[in-house]
C-alpha positions in Angstrom: 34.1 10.8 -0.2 34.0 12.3 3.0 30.9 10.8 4.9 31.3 12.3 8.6 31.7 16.0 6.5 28.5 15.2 4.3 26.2 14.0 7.3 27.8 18.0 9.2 26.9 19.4 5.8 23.0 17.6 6.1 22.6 19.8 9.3 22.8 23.2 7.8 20.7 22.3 4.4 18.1 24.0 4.1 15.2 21.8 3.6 15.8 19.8 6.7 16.8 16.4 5.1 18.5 15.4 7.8 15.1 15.7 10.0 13.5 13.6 7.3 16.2 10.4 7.0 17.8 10.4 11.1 15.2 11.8 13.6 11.9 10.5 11.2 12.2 7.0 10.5 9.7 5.3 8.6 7.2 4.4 10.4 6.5 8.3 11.4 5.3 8.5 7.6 3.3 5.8 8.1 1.9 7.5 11.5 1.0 10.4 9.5 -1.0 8.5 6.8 -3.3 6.4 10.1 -4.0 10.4 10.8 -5.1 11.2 7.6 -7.1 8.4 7.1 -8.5 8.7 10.4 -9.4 12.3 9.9 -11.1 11.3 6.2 -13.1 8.1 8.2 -14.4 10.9 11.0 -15.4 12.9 7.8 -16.9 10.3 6.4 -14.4 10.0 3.1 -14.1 6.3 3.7 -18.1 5.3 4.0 -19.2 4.7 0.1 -16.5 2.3 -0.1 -17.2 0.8 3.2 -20.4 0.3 1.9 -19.2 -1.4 -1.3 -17.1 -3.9 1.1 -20.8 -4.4 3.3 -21.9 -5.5 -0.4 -19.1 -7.2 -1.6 -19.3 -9.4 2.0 -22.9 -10.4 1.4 -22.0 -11.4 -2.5 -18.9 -13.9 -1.7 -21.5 -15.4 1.0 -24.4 -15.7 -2.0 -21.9 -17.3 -3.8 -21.2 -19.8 -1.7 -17.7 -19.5 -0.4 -18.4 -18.7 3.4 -21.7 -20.4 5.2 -24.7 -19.2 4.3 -27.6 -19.0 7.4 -30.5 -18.3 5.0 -33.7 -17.2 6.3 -35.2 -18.4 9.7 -37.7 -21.0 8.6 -40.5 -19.9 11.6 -40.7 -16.4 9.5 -43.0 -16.0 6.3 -44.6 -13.1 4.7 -48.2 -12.8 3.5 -48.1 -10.3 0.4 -50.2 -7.7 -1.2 -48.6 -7.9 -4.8 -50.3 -7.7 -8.0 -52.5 -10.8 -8.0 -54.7 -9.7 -4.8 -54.9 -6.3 -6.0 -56.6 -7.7 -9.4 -59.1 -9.5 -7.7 -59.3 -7.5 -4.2 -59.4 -3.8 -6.3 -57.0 -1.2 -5.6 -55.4 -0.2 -2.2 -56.3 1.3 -0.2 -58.9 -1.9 1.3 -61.5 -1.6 3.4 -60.0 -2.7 6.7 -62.5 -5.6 6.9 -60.5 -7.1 4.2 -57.5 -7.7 7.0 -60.4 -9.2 9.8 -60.9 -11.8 6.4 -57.4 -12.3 6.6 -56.9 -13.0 10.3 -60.1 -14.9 10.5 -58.5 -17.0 7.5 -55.5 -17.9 9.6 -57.2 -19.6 12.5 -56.8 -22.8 10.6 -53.4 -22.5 11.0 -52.3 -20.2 13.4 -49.7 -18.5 13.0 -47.4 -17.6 16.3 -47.8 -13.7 16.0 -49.4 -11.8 12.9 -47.7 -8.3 12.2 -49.2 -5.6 9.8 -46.9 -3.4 8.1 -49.0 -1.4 6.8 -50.3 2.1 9.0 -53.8 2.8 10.1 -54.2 6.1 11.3 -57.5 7.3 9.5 -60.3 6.2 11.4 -62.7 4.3 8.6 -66.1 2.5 9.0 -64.7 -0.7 9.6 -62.2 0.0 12.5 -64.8 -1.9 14.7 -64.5 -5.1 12.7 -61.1 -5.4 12.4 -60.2 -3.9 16.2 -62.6 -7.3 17.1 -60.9 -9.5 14.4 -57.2 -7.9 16.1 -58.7 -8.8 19.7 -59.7 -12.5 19.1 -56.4 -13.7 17.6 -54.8 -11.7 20.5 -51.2 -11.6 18.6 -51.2 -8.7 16.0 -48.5 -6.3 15.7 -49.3 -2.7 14.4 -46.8 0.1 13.0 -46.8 3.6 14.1 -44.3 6.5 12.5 -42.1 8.6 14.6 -45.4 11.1 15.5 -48.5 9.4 14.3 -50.4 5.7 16.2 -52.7 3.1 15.1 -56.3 4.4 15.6 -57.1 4.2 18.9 -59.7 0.8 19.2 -57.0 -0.6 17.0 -54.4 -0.4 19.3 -56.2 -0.8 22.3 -57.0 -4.5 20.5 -53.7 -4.9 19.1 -51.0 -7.6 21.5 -48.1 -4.9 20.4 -47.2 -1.4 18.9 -43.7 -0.7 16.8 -42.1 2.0 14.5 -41.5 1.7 11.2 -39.4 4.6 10.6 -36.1 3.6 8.5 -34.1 6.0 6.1 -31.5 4.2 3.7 -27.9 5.1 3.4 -26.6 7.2 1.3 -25.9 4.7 -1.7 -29.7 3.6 -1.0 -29.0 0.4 0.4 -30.6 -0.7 3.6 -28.2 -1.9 6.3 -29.5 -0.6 10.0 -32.7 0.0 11.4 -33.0 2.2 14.3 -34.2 -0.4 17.7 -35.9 2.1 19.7 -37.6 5.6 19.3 -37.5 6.9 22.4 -39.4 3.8 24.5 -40.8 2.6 21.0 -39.6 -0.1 19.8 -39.1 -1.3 16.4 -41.6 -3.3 14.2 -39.0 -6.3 13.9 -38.6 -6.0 18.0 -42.0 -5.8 18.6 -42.5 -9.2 16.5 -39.8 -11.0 18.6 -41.2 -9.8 22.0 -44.8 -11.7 20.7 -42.2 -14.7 19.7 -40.8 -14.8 23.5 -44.5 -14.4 24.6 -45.4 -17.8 23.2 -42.1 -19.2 24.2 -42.0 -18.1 27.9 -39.7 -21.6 28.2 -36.8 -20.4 25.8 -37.3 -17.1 25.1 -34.3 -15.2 23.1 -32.7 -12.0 24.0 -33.4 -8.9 23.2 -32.2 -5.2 23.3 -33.7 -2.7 26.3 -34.4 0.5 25.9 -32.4 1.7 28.2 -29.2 0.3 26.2 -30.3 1.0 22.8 -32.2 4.4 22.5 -32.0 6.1 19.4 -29.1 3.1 18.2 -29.3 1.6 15.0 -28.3 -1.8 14.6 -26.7 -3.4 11.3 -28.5 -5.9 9.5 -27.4 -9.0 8.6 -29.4 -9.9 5.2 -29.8 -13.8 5.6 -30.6 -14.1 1.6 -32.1 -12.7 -1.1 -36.0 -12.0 -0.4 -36.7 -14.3 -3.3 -35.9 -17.6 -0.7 -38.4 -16.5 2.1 -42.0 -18.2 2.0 -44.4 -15.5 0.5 -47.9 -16.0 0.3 -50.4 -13.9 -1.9 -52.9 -12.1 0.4 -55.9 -13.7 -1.9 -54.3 -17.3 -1.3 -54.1 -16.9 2.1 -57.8 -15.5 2.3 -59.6 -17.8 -0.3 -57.5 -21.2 1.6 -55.3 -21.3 -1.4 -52.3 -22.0 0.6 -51.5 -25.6 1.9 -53.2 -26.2 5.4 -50.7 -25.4 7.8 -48.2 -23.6 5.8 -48.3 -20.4 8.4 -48.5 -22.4 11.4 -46.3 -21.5 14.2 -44.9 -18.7 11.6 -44.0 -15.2 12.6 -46.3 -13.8 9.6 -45.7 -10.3 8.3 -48.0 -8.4 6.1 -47.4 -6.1 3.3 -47.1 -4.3 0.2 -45.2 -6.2 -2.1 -46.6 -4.9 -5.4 -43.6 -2.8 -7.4 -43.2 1.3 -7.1 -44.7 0.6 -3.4 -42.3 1.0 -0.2 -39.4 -0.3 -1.9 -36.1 -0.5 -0.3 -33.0 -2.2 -1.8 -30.5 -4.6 0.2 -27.3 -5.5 -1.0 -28.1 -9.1 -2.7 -31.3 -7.4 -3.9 -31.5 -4.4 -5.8 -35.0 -3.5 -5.1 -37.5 -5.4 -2.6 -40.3 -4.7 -0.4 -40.1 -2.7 2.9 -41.8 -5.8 4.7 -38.7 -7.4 4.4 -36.4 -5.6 6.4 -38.4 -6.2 9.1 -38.4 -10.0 8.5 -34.6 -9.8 8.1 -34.8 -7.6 11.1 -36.8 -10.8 12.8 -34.5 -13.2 11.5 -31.4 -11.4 13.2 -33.1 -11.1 16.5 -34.1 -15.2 16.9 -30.9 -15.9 16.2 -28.2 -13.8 17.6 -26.8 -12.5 14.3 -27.1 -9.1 14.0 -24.2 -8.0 12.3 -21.5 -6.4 14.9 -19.4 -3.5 14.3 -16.3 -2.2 15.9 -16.1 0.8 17.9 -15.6 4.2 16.3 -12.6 4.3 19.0 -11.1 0.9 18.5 -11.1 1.9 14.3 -9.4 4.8 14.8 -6.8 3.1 17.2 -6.9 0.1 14.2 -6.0 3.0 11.4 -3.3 4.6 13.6 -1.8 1.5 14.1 -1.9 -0.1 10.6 -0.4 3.3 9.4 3.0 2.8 11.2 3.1 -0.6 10.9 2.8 -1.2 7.2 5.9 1.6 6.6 8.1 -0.6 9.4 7.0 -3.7 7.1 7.5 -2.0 3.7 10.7 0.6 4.5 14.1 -2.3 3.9 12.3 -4.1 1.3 13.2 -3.9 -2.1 10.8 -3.0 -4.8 9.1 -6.4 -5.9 9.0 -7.1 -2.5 7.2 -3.7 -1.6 4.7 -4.4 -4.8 4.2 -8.8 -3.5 3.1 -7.4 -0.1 1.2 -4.2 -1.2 -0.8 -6.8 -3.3 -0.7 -9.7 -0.6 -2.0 -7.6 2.1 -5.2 -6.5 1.1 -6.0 -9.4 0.0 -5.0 -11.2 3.6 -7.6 -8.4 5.0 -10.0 -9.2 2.9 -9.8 -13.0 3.5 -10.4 -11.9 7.4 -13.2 -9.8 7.2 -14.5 -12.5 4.7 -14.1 -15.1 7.5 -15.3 -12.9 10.5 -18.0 -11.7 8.2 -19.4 -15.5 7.2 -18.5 -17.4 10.9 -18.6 -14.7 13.5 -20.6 -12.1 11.7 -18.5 -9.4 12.3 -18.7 -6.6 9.8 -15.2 -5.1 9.9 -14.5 -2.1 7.9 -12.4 -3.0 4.3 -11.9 0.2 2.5 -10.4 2.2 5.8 -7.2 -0.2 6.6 -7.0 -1.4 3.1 -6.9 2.4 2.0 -4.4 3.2 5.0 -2.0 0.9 4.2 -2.1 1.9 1.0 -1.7 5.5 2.2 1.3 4.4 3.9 2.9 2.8 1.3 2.7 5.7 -0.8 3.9 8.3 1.6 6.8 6.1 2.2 7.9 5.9 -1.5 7.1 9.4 -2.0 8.8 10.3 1.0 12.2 8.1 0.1 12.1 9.7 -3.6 12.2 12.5 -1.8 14.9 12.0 0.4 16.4 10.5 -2.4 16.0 13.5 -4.6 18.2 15.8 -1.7 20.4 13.6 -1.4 21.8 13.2 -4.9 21.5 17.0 -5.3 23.6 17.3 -2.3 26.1 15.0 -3.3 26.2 15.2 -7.0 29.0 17.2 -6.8 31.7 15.1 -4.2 30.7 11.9 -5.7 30.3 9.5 -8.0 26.4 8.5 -9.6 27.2 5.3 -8.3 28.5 5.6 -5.1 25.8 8.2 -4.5 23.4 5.1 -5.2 25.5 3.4 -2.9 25.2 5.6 -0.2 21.2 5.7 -0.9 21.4 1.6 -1.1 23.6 1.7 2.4 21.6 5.2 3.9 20.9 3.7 7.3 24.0 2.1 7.9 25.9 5.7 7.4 23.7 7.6 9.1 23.1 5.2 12.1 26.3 3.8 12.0 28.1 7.3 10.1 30.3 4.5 8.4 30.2 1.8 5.2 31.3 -1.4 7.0 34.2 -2.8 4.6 33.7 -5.3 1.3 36.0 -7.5 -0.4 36.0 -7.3 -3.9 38.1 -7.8 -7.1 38.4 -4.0 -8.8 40.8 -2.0 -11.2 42.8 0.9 -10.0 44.2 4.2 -12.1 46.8 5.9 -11.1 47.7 9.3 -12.6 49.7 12.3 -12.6 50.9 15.5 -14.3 54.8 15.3 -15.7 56.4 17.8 -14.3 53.9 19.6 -12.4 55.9 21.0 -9.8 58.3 23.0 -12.1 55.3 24.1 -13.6 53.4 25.7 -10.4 56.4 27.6 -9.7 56.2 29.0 -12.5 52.3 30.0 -12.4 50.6 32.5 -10.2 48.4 30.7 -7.5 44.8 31.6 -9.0 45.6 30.9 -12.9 47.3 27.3 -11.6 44.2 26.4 -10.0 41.8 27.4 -13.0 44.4 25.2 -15.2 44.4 22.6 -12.9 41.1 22.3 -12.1 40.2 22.5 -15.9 42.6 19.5 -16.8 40.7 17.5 -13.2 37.3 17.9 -14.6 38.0 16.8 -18.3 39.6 13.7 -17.1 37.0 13.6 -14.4 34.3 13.1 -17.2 36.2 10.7 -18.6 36.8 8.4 -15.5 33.0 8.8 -15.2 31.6 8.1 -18.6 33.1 4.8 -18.1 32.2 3.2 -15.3 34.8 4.3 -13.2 34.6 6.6 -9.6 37.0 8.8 -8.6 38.7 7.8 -5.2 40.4 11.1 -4.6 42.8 14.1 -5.9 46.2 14.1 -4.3 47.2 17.4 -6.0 47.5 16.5 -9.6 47.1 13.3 -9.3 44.4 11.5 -9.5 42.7 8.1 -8.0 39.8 6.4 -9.5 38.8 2.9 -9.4 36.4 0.6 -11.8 34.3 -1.7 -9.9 33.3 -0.2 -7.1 31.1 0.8 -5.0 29.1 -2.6 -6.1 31.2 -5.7 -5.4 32.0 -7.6 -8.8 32.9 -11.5 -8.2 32.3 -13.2 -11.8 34.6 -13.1 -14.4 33.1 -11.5 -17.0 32.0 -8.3 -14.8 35.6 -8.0 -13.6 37.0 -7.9 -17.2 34.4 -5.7 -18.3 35.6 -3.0 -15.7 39.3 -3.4 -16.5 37.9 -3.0 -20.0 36.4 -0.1 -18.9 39.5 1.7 -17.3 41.7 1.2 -21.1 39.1 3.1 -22.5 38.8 5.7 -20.3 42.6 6.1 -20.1 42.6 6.4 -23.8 39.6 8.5 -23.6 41.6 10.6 -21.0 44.5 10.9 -24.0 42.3 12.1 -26.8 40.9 14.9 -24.1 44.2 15.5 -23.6 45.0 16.6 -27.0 41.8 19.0 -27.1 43.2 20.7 -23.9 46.7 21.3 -25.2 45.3 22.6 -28.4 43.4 25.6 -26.8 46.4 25.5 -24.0 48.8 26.7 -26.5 46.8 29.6 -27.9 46.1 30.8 -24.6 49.6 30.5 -24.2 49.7 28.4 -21.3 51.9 25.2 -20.0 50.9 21.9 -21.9 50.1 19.2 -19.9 51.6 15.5 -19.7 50.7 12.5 -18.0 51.6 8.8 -17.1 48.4 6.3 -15.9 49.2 2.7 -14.3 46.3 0.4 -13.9 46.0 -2.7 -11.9 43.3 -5.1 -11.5 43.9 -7.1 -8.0 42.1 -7.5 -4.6 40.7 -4.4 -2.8 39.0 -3.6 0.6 36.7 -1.7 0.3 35.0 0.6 2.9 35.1 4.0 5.2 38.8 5.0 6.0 39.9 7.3 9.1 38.9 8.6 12.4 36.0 9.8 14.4 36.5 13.4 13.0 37.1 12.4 10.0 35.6 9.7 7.6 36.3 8.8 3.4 35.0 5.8 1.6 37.7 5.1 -0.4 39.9 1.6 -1.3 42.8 0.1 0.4 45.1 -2.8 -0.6 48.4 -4.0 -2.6 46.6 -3.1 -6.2 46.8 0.5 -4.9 50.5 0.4 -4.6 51.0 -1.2 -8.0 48.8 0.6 -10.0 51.0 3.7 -8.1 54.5 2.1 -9.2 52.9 1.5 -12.9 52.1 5.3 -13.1 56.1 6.5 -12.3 57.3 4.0 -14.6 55.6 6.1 -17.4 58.8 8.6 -16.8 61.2 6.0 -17.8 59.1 4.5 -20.7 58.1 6.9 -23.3 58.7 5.9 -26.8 56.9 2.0 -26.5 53.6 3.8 -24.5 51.9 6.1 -27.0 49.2 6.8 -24.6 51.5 6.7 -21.4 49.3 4.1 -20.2 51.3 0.9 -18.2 49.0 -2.1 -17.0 50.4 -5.4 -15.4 50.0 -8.8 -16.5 46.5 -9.3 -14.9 45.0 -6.2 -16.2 46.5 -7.1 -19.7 45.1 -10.6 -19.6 41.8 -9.5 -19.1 41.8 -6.9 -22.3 44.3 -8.4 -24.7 41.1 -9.9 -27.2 40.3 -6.1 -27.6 43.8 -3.9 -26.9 47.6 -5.3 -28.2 50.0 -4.4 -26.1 53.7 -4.6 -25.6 55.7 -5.9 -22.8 58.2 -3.3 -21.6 59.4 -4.2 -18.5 58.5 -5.7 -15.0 58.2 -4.5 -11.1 59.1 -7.2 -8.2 55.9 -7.0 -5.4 56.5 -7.3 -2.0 55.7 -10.3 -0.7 55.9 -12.2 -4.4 58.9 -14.3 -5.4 58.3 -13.7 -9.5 58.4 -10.4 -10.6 55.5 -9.1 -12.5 55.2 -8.5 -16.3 54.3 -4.7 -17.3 52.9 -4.2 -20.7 51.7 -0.6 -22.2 48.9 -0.7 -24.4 49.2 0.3 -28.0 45.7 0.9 -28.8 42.3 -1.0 -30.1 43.5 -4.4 -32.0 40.7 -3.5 -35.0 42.3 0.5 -35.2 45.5 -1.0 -35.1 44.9 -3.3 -38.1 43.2 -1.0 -40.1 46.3 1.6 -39.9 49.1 -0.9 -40.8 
């Protein structure tokens, strides 16, 4: 096999495998997939299952692997469910009913009061309620992106924010937008009123001037069920123990079902009042949830692209399949932890995906490299060592050689009787047809068994059975000496089939002698610069050579003119009998060794007798 002649012959293929395996190694693939998943994230391909990992993240929290802050204990929410619309009469109330309320709460005053609900319709009891709003001097109004609080109302009211929130696409609520313009939001507008009663430790808070027109992601603390909810009656009629809103950030709202309902991702539908608290909570505590930059994510995806094909590309299969699981499941784990300590919301689906992207444009990418370069060498070598030269492609192709192996193998050694005579006698086209003929049949045979053919030296032929894989045990170096006897007898049987339609064509009949010997080989690319061939070297070679001219001397105790030596024969004597006809002296070796030619199968041989 002529490696240095193969790699020329890559140049000039027409599908440009040799751009693919030498000038585009593996990480390239992987730098393509970070493109294409950065290119699906900027169209927004990778959001409904970033979304599902946003969920996910808040349900291992729930469950109680990773530390859970739960809701901030100064927040609680007076309600307008079911049980204060039975006794208060549908909604919408006359606004008195909220003066009731906030001259209810002076028993226990709460640190800011904040009304989720909208007054813009002037009604006959604005007055009340804009004096009620005045003397607690701490209420919080909404507004919508266009429309205020009556006028008198928010002239009373201690603070003004927008309400205006639009889910996400899946219809769960995880940002809220901090500023309209110079508006801030509802939440915001409850935490300035909290750092107005705590002008000695106030927290911070966004500006405007940093956060126009920004939404922020919220960081649910719990389900909505664990927050301290008060029915609007209770609170009104002094149901509610005495100083259970004291201090509190108090929210008010709709609570009854079918009314402003939002979902969140531990709850699958809640009240709109409660983003707000959540909102709240975030803000007095520093946790909103923090995301990376659209920049850094791209540069994250580029990056995990390449480097998961340098990881994956000289790793075997299991291997490939233990870190294509592993991995995820490591990324996982870290946005779990960042998520739960840190509260980082990093994305999951995007690198998870890429990597996965990667890993499948490298196998695709190798099966097709593969592919090309089986078809290109399925006809100058063997299946085998074609899976050898994929095994070994980097060595070649960096190195353009097989560095050499030891191993224990069986060489055949053949030729055609006579052939010279013969081509003297043949013109040069029909010689080659017949030889060529006679190569490929015993070609086949070589090859159905195991074997690979070194080379052709005219009419003879090479092959050897063991290689290109080394074979160290026992039992796989007798099966390929096993291996060569049947293909030698194989080789015989074809023979007859070719001499057959050889005589009716009228043509010469062929004859041939085979030597096989099983000894120690090396393995490896033979030759120069300019030119390269994997092929075998050693003293089993020259034996199995010697065994092959013996056949001339030896023809009536060798019915299928096949010589082995000793070794080969003690390897296949339980299966072939043989008979010893002679012996060669080695160079280098004191005793001469035993030749024996093998007389067939033992169970054909006893059936016949």
């Amino acid at each position: 096999m002529k490696f240095k002649k193969l790699i020329e012959h890559l140049k000039h293929q027409p599908i440009a495998l040799r751009q693919y395996i030498i000038t585009n190694p593996p990480w390239m693939t992987g730098a393509v997939a970070g493109l294409i998943s950065v290119t699906m994230l900027h169209l927004g391909i990778w959001k409904p299952l970033d979304y599902l990992g946003y969920k996910m993240l808040f349900q291992i929290r729930q469950s109680g692997f990773l530390p859970n802050p739960g809701w901030d204990a100064r927040i609680a929410v007076i309600a307008i469910e079911p049980q204060s619309l039975q006794e208060y009469g549908k909604f919408p109330w006359p606004r008195n009913r909220y003066a009731e309320l906030l001259q209810a709460l002076k028993k226990s005053p709460p640190t800011a009061v904040g009304f989720d609900i909208l007054f813009l319709d002037p009604s006959p009891k604005d007055d009340i309620l804009a004096e009620a709003i005045a003397a607690n001097g701490k209420v919080v109004l909404p507004r919508t992106t266009k429309e205020e609080p009556v006028a008198s109302l928010k002239a009373a009211a201690a603070g003004v924010g927008h309400i205006v929130h639009e889910p996400n696409s899946d219809g769960i609520s995880r940002d809220s937008t901090m500023f309209l313009g110079s508006i801030p939001n509802f939440g915001l507008a409850m935490a300035h009123r909290y750092n107005a009663a705590n002008p000695q430790n106030p927290v911070l808070l966004p500006q405007p001037e940093n956060m126009q027109d920004q939404k922020v992601w919220i960081n649910w603390p719990g389900k909505t069920d664990n927050l301290p909810t008060y029915a609007f009656v209770d609170v009104v009629e002094g149901r509610i123990p005495e100083n259970a809103l004291a201090n509190k950030l108090v929210l008010v709202g709709f609570v009854a079902t079918g009314v402003d309902q939002i979902s969140t991702p531990l709850n699958k539908t809640t009240a709109g009042v409660y983003l707000y608290a959540a909102l709240l909570d975030n803000l007095l505590n520093q946790r909103l949830l923090r995301r990376l930059p659209v920049l850094l994510e791209f540069f994250l995806l580029l990056g995990i692209g390449p480097l998961t094909a340098l990881v994956l590309g000289k790793r075997g299969v299991k291997e490939r399949i233990a870190i294509a699981l592993g991995l995820p499941v490591v990324w996982i784990a870290a946005a779990a932890v960042l998520f739960g300590y840190y509260f980082w919301w990093i994305p999951i689906a995007a690198p998870i995906g890429t990597l996965i992207l990667s890993g499948t444009a490298l196998q695709l990418r190798e099966q097709y490299e593969k592919q090309q370069l089986m078809r290109l060498f399925e006809k100058h070598v063997a299946p085998e060592t074609a899976q050898l030269i994929w095994k070994r492609k980097a060595e070649i192709f960096e190195q353009g050689e097989l560095e050499p192996q030891e191993l224990t193998a069986t060489v055949l050694f053949m030729d055609i009787r006579s052939f010279t005579s013969i081509s003297e006698k043949m013109p040069a086209r029909d010689l080659l047809t017949w030889l060529n003929n006679y190569l490929e049949a015993m070609t086949d045979c070589i090859m159905d068994h195991g074997g690979v053919v070194d080379k052709y030296i005219g009419d003879a032929i090479m092959a050897v059975f063991g290689v290109p894989f080394c074979h160290t045990e026992y039992p796989e170096i007798q099966q390929d000496a096993l291996n060569a006897v049947a293909a030698c007898i194989a080789m015989h049987e074809k023979l007859h089939e070719i001499n057959l339609k050889l005589r009716i064509e009228r043509k010469p009949l062929i004859k041939f002698g085979i030597g096989l010997h099983t000894g120690q080989l090396v393995a490896g690319s033979v030759g120069g610069s300019r030119r390269l061939n994997y092929s075998v070297i050693g003293d089993a070679v020259n034996v199995a050579a010697r065994l092959e001219a013996m056949n001339k001397e030896i023809v009536s105790d060798s019915p299928f003119n096949l010589l082995v030596t000793g070794r080969t024969f003690a390897y296949v004597r339980d299966r072939y009998e043989g008979k010893k006809v002679g012996s060669i002296q080695l160079r280098g070796k004191k005793e001469e060794t035993v030749v024996y030619a093998i007389l067939g199968e033992k169970q054909e041989l006893a059936v016949s007798s």
